[in-house]
N, CA, C and O atoms as a printed pandas DataFrame, in Angstrom:
     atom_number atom_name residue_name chain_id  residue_number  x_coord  y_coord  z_coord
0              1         N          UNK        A               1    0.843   -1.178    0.000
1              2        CA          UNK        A               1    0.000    0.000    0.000
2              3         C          UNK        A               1    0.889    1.242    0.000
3              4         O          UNK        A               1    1.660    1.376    0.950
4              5         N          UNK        A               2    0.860    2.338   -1.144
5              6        CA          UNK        A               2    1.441    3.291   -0.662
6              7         C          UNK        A               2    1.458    4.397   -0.049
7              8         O          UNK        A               2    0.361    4.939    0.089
8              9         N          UNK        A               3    2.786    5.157    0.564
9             10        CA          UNK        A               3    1.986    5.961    1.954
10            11         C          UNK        A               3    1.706    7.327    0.919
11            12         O          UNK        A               3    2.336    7.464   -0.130
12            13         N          UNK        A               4    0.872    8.112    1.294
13            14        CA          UNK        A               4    0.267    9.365    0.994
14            15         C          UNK        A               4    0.871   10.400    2.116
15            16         O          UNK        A               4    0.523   10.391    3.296
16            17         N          UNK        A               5    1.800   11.260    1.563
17            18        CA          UNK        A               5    2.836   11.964    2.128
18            19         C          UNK        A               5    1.577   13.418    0.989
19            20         O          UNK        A               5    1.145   13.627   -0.144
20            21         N          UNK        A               6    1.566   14.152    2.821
21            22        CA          UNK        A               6    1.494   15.496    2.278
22            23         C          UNK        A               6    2.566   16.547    3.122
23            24         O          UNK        A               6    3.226   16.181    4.094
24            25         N          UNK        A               7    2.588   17.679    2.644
25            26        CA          UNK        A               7    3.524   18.880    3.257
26            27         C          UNK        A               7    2.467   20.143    2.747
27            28         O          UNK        A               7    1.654   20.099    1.824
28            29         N          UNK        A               8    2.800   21.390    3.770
29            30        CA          UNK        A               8    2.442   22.281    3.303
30            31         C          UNK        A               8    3.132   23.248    2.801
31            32         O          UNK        A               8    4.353   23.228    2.959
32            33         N          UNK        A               9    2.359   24.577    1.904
33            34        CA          UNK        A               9    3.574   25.237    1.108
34            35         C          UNK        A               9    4.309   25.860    1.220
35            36         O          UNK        A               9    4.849   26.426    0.269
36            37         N          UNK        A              10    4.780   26.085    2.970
37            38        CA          UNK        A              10    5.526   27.026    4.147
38            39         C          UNK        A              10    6.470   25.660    4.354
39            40         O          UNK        A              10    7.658   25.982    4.376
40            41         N          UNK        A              11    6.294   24.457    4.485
41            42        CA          UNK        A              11    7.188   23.388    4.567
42            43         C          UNK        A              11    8.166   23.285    2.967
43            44         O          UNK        A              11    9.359   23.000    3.075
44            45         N          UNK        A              12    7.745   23.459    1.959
45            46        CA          UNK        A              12    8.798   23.344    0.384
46            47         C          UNK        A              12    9.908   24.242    0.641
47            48         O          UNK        A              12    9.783   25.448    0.852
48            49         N          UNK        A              13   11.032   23.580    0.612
49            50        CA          UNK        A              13   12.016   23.987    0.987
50            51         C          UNK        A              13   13.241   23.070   -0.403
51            52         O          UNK        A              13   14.054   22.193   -0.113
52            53         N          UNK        A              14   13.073   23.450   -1.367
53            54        CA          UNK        A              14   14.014   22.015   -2.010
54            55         C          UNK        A              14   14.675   21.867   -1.914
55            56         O          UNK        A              14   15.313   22.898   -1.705
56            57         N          UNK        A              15   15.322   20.909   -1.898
57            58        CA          UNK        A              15   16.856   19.948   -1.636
58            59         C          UNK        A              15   17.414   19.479   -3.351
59            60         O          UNK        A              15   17.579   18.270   -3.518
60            61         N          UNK        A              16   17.668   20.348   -4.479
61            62        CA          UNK        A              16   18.547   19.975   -5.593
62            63         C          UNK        A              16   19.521   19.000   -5.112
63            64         O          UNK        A              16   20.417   19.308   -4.326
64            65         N          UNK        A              17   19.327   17.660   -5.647
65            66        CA          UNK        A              17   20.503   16.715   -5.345
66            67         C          UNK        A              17   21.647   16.622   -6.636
67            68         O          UNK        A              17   22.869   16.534   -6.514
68            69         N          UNK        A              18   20.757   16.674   -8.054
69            70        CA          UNK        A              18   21.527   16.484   -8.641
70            71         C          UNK        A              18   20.779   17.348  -10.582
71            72         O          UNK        A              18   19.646   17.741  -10.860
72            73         N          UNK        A              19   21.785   17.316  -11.258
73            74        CA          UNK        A              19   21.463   18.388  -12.563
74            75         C          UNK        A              19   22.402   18.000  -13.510
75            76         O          UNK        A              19   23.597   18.296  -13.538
76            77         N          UNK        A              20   21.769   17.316  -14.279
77            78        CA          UNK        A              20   22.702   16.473  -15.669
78            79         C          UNK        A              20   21.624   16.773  -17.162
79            80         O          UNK        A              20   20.427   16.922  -17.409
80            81         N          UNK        A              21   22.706   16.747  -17.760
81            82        CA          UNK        A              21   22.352   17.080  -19.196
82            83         C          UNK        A              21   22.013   15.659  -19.978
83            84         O          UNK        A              21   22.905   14.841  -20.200
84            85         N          UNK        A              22   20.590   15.439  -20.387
85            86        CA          UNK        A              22   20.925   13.607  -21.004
86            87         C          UNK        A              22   20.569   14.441  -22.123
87            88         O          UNK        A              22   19.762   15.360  -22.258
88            89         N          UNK        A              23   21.721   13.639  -23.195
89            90        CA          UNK        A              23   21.690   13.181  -24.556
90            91         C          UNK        A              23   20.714   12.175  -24.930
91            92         O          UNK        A              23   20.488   11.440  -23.969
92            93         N          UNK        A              24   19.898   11.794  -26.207
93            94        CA          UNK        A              24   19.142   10.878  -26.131
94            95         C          UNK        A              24   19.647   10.735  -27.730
95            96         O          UNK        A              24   19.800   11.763  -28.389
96            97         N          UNK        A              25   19.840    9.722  -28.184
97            98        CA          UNK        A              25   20.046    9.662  -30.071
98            99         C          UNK        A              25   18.804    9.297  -30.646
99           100         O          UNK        A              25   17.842    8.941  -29.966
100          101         N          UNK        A              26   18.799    9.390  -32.092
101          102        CA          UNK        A              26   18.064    9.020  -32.739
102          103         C          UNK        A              26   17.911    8.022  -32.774
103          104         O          UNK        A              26   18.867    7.274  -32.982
104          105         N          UNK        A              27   16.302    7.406  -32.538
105          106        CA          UNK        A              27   15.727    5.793  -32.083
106          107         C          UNK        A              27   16.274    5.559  -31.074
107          108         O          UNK        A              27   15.628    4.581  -30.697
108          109         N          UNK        A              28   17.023    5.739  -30.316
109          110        CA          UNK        A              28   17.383    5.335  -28.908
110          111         C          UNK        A              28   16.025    5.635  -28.218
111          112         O          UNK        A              28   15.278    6.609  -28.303
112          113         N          UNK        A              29   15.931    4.212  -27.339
113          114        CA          UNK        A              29   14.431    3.897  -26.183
114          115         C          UNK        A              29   15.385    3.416  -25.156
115          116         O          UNK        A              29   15.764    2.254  -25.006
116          117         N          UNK        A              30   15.747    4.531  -24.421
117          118        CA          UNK        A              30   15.964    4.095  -22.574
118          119         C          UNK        A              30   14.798    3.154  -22.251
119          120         O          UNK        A              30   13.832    2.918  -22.976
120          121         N          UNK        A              31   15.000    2.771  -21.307
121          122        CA          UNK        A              31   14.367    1.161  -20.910
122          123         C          UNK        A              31   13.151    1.809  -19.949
123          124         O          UNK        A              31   13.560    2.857  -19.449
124          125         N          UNK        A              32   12.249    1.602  -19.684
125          126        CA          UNK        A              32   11.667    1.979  -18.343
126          127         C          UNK        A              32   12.127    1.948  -17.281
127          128         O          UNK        A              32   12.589    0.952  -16.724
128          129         N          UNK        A              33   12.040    3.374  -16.730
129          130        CA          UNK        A              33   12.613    3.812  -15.621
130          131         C          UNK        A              33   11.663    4.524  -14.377
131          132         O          UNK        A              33   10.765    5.340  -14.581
132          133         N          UNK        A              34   11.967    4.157  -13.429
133          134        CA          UNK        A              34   11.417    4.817  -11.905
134          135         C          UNK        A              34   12.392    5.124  -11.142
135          136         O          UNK        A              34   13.365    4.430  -10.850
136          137         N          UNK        A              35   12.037    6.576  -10.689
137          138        CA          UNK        A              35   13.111    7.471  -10.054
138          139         C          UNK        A              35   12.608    7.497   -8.493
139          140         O          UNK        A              35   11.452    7.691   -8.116
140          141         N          UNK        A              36   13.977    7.208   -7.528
141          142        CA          UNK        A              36   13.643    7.803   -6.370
142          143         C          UNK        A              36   13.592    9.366   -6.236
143          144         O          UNK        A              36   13.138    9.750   -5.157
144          145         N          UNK        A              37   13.884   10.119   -6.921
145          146        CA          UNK        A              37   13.768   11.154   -6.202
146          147         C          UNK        A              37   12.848   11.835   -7.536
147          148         O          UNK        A              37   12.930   11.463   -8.707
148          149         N          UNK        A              38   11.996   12.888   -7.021
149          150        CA          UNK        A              38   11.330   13.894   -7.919
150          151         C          UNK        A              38   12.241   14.787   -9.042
151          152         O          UNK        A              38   13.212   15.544   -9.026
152          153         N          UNK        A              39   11.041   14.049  -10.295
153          154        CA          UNK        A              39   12.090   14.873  -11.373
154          155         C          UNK        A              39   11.815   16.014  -12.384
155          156         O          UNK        A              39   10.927   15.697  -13.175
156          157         N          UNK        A              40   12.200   16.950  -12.535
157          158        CA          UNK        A              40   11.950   18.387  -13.764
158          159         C          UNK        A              40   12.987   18.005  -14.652
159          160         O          UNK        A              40   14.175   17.847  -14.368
160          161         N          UNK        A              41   12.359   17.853  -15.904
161          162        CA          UNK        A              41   12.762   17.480  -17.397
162          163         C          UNK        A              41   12.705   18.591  -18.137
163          164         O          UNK        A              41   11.585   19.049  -18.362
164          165         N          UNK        A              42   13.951   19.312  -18.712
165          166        CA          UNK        A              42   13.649   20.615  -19.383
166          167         C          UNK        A              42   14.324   20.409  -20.965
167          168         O          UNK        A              42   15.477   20.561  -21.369
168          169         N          UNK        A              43   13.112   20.010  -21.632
169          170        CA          UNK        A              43   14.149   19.840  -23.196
170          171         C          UNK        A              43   14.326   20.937  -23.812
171          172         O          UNK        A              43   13.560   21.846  -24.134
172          173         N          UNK        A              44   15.821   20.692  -23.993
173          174        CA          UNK        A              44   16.410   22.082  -24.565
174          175         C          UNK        A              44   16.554   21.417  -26.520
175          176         O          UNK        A              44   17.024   22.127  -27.409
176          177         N          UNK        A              45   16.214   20.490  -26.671
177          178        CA          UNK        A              45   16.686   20.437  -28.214
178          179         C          UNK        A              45   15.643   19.158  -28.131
179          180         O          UNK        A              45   15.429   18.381  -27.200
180          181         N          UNK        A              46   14.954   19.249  -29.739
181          182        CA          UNK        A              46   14.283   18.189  -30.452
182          183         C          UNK        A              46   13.091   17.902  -29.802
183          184         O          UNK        A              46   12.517   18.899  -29.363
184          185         N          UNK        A              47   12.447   16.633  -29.575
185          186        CA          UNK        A              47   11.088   16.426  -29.580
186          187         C          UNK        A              47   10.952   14.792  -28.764
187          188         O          UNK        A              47   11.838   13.974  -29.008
188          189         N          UNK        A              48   10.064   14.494  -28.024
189          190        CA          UNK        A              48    9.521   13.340  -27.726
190          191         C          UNK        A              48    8.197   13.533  -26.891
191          192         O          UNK        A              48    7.609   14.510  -26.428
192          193         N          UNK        A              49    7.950   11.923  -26.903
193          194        CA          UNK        A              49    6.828   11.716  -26.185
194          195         C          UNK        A              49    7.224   10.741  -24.760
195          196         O          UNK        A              49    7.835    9.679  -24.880
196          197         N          UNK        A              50    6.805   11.247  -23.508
197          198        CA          UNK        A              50    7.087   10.812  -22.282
198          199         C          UNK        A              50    6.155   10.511  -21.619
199          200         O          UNK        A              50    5.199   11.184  -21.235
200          201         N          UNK        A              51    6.582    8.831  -21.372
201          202        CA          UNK        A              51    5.372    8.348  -20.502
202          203         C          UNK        A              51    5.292    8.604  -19.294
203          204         O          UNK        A              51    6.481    8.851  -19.096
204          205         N          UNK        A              52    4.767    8.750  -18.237
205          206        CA          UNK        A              52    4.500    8.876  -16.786
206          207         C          UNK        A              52    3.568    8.761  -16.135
207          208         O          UNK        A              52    2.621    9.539  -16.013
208          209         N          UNK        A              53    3.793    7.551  -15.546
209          210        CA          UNK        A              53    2.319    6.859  -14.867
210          211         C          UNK        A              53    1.689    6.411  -15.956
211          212         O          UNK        A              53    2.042    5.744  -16.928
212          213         N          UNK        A              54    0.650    6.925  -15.596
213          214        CA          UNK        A              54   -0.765    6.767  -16.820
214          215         C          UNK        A              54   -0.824    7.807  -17.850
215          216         O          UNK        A              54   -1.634    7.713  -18.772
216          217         N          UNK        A              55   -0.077    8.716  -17.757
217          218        CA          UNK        A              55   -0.078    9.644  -18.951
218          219         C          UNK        A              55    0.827    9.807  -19.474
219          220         O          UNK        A              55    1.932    9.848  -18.934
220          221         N          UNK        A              56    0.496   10.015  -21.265
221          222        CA          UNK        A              56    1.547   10.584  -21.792
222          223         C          UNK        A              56    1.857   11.934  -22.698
223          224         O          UNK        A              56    0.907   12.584  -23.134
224          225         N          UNK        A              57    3.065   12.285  -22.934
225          226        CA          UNK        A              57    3.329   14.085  -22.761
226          227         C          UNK        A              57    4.263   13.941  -24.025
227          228         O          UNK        A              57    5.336   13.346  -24.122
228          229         N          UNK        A              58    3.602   14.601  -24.894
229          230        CA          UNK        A              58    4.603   14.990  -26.021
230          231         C          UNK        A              58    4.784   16.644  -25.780
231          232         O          UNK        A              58    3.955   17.551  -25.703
232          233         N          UNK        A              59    6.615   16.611  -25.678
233          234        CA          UNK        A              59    7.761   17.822  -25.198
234          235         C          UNK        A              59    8.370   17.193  -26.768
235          236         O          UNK        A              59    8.611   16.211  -27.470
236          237         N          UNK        A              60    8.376   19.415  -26.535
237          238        CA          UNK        A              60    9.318   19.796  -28.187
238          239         C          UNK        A              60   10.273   20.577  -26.673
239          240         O          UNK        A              60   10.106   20.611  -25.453
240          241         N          UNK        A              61   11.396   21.165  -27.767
241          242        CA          UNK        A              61   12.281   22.679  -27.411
242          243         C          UNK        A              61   11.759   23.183  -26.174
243          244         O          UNK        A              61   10.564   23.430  -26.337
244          245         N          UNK        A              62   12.020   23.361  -25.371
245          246        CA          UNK        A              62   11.528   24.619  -24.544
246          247         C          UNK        A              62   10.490   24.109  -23.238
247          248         O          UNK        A              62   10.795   24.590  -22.147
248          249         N          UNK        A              63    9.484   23.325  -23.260
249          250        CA          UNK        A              63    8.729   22.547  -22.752
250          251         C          UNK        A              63    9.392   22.410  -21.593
251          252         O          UNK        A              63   10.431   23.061  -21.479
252          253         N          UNK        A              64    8.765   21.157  -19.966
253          254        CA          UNK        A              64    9.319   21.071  -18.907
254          255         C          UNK        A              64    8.015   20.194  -18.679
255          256         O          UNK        A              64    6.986   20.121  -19.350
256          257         N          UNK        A              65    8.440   19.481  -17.378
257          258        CA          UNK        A              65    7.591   18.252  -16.973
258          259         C          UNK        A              65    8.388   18.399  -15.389
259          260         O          UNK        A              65    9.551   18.661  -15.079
260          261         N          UNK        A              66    7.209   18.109  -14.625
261          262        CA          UNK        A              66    7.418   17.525  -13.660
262          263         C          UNK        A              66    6.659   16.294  -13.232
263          264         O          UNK        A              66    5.559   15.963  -13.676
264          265         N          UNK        A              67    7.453   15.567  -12.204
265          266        CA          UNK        A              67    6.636   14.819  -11.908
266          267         C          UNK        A              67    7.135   13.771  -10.001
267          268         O          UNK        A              67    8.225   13.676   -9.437
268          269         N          UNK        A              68    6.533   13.528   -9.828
269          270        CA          UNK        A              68    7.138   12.717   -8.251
270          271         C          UNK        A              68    8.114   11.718   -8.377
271          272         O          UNK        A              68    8.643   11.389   -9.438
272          273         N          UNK        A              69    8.389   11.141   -7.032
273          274        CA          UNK        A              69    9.306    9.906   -7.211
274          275         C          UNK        A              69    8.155    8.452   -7.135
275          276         O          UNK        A              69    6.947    8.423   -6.901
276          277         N          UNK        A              70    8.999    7.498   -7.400
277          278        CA          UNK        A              70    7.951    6.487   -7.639
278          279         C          UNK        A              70    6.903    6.325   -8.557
279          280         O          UNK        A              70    5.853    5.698   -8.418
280          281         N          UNK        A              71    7.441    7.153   -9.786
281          282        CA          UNK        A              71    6.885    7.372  -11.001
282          283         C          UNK        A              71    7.189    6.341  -12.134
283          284         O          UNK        A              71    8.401    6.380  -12.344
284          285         N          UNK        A              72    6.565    5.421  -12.960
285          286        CA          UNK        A              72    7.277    4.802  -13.544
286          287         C          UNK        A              72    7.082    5.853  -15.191
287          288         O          UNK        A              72    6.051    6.298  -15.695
288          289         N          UNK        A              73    8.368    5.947  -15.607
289          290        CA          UNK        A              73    7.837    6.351  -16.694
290          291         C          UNK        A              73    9.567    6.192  -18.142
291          292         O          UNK        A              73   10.724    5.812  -17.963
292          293         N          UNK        A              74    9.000    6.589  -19.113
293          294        CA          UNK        A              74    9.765    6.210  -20.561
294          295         C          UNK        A              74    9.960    6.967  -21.590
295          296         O          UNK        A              74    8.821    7.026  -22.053
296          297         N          UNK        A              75   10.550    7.522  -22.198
297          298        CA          UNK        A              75   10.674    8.662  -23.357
298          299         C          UNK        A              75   11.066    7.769  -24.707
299          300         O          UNK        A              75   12.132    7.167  -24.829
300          301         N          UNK        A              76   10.243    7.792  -25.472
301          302        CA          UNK        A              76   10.279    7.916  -27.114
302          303         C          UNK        A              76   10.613    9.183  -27.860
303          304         O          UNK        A              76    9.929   10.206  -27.855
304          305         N          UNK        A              77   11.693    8.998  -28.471
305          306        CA          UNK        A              77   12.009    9.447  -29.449
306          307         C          UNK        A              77   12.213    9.337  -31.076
307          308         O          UNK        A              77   13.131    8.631  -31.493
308          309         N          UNK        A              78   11.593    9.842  -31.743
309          310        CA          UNK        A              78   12.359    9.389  -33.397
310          311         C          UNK        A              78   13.621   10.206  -34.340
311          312         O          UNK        A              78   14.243    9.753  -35.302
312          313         N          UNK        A              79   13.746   11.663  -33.635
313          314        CA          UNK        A              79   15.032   11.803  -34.121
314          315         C          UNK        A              79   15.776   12.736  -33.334
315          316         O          UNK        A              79   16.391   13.740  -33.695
316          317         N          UNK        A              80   15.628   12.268  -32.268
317          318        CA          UNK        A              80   16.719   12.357  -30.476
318          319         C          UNK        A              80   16.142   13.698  -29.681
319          320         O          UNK        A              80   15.090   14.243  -30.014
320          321         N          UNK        A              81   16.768   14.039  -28.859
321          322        CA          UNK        A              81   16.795   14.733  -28.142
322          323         C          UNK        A              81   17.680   15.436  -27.110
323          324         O          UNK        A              81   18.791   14.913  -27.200
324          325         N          UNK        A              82   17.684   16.226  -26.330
325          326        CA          UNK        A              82   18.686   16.655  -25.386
326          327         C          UNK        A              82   17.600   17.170  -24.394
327          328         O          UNK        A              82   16.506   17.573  -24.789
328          329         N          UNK        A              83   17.944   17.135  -23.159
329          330        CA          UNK        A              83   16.662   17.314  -22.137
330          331         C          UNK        A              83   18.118   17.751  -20.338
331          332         O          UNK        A              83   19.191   17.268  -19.974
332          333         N          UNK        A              84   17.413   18.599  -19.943
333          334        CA          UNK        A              84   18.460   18.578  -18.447
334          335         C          UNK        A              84   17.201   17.682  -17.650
335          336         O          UNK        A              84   15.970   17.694  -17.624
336          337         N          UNK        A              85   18.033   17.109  -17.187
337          338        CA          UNK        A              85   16.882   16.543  -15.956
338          339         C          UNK        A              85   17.311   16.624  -14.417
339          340         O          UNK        A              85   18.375   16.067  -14.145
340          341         N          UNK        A              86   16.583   17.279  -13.329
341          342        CA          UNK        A              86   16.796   17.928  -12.033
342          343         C          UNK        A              86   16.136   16.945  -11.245
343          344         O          UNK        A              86   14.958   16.624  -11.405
344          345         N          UNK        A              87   17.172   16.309  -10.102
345          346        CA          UNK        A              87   16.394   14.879   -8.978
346          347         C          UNK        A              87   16.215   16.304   -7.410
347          348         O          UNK        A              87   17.049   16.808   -6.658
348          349         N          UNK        A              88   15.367   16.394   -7.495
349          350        CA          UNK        A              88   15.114   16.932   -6.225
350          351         C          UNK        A              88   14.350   16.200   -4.887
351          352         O          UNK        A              88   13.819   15.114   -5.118
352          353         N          UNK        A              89   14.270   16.722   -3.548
353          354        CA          UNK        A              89   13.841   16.667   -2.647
354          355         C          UNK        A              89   12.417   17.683   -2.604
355          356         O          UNK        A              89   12.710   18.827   -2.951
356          357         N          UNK        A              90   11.304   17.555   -2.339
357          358        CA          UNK        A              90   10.797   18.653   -2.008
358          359         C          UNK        A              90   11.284   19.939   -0.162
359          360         O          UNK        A              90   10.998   21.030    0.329
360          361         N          UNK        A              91   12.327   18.437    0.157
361          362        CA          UNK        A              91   12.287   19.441    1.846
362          363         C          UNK        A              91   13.555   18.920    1.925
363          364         O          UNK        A              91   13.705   17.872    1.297
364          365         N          UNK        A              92   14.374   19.283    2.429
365          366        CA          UNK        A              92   15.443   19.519    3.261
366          367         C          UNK        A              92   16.099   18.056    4.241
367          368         O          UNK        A              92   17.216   17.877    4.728
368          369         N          UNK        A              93   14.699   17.074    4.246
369          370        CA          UNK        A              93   15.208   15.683    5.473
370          371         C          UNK        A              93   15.841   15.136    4.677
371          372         O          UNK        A              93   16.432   14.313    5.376
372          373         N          UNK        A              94   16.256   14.939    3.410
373          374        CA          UNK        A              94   17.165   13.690    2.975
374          375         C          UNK        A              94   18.333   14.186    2.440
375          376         O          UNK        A              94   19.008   13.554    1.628
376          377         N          UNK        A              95   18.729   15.759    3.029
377          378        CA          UNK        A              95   19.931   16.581    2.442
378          379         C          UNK        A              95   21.564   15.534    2.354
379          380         O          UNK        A              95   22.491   15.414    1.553
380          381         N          UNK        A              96   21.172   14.944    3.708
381          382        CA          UNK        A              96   22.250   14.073    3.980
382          383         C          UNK        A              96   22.920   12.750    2.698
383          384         O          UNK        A              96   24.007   12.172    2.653
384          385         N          UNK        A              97   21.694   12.670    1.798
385          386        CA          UNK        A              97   22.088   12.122    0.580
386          387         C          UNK        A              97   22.194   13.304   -0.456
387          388         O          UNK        A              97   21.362   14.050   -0.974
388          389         N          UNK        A              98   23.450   13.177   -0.538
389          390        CA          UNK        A              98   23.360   14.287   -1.614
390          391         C          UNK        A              98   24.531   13.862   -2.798
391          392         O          UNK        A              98   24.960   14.656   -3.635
392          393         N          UNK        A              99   25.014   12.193   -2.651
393          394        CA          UNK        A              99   25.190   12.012   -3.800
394          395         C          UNK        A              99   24.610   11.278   -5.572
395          396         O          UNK        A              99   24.735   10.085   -5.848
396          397         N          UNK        A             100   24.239   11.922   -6.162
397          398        CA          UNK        A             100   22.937   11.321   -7.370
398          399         C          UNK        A             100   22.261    9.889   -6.931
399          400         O          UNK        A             100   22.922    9.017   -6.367
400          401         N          UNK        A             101   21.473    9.808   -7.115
401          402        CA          UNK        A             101   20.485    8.456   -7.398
402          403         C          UNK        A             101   20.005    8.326   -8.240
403          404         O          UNK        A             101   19.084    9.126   -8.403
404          405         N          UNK        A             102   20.191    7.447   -9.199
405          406        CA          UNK        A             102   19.935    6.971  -10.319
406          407         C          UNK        A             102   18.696    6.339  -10.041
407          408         O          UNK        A             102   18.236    5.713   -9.086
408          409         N          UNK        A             103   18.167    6.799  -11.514
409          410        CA          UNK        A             103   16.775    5.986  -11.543
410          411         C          UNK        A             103   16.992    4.046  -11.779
411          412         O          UNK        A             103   17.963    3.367  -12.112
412          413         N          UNK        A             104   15.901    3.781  -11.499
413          414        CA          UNK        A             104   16.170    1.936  -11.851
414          415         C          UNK        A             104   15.581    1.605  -12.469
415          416         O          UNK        A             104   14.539    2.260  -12.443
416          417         N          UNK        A             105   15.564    0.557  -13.424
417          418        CA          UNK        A             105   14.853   -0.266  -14.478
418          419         C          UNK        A             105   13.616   -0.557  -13.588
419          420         O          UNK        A             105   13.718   -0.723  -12.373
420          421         N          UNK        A             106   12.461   -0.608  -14.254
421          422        CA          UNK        A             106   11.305   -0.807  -13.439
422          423         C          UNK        A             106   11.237   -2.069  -12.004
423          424         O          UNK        A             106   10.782   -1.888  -10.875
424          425         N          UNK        A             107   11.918   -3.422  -12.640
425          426        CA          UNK        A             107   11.774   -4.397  -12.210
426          427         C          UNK        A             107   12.729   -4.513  -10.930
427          428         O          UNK        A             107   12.647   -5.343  -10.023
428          429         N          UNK        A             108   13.855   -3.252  -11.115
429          430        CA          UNK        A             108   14.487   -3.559   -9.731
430          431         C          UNK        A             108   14.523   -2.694   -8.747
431          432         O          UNK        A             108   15.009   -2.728   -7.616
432          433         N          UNK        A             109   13.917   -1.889   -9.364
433          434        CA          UNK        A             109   13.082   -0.464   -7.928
434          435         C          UNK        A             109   12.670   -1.108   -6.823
435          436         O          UNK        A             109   11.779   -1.952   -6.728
436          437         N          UNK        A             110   13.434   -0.620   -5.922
437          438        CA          UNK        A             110   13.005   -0.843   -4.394
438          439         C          UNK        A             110   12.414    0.303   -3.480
439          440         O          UNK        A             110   13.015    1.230   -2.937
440          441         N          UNK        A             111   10.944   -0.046   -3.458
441          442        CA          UNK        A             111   10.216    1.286   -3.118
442          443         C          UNK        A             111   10.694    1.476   -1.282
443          444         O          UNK        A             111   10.869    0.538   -0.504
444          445         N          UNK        A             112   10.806    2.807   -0.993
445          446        CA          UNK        A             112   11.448    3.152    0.060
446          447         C          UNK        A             112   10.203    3.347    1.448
447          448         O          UNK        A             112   10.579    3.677    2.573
């Protein structure tokens, strides 16, 4: 069962853990992925469609996505992309990790 975590908007305080530039090539399909930590996707070049959860989001140029952790989700592309993608905290308690966490292939996510 999962837990239902709320905060209020005097508690958002973010914790930036980490800020990388992904390359994506043409026809390249990253595998399905679920992120521990909350992620903002900002494509700076080209075009796709991104799954998340139950929905999906076609991002050109310029566009941005957010979305939580424990998200499963996948990006299609047909002739690539470049995107920054930002793993944040919404608060300040898990500052103490502050070196990247990689997202995991769906099947070996270990929900926290």
């Amino acid at each position: 069962m999962n837990k239902i975590l709320s905060i209020s908007f005097s508690q958002v305080h973010p914790f930036i853990r980490y800020i990388h530039k992904l390359p994506i090539s043409h026809r390249e399909s990253p595998p399905s992925l679920r992120a521990y930590d909350n992620r903002l996707f900002y494509v700076s070049k080209g075009d796709a469609i991104i799954h998340a959860g139950d929905n999906s989001y076609r991002l050109a140029s310029g566009d941005m996505l957010l979305f939580k952790s424990n998200i499963s989700y996948e990006i299609d592309t047909v002739n690539g992309m470049e995107l920054f993608g930002v793993n944040f905290d919404y608060t300040q308690s898990q500052r103490d990790k502050n070196d990247p966490i990689p997202p995991d292939i769906n099947t070996f996510f270990r929900s926290t």
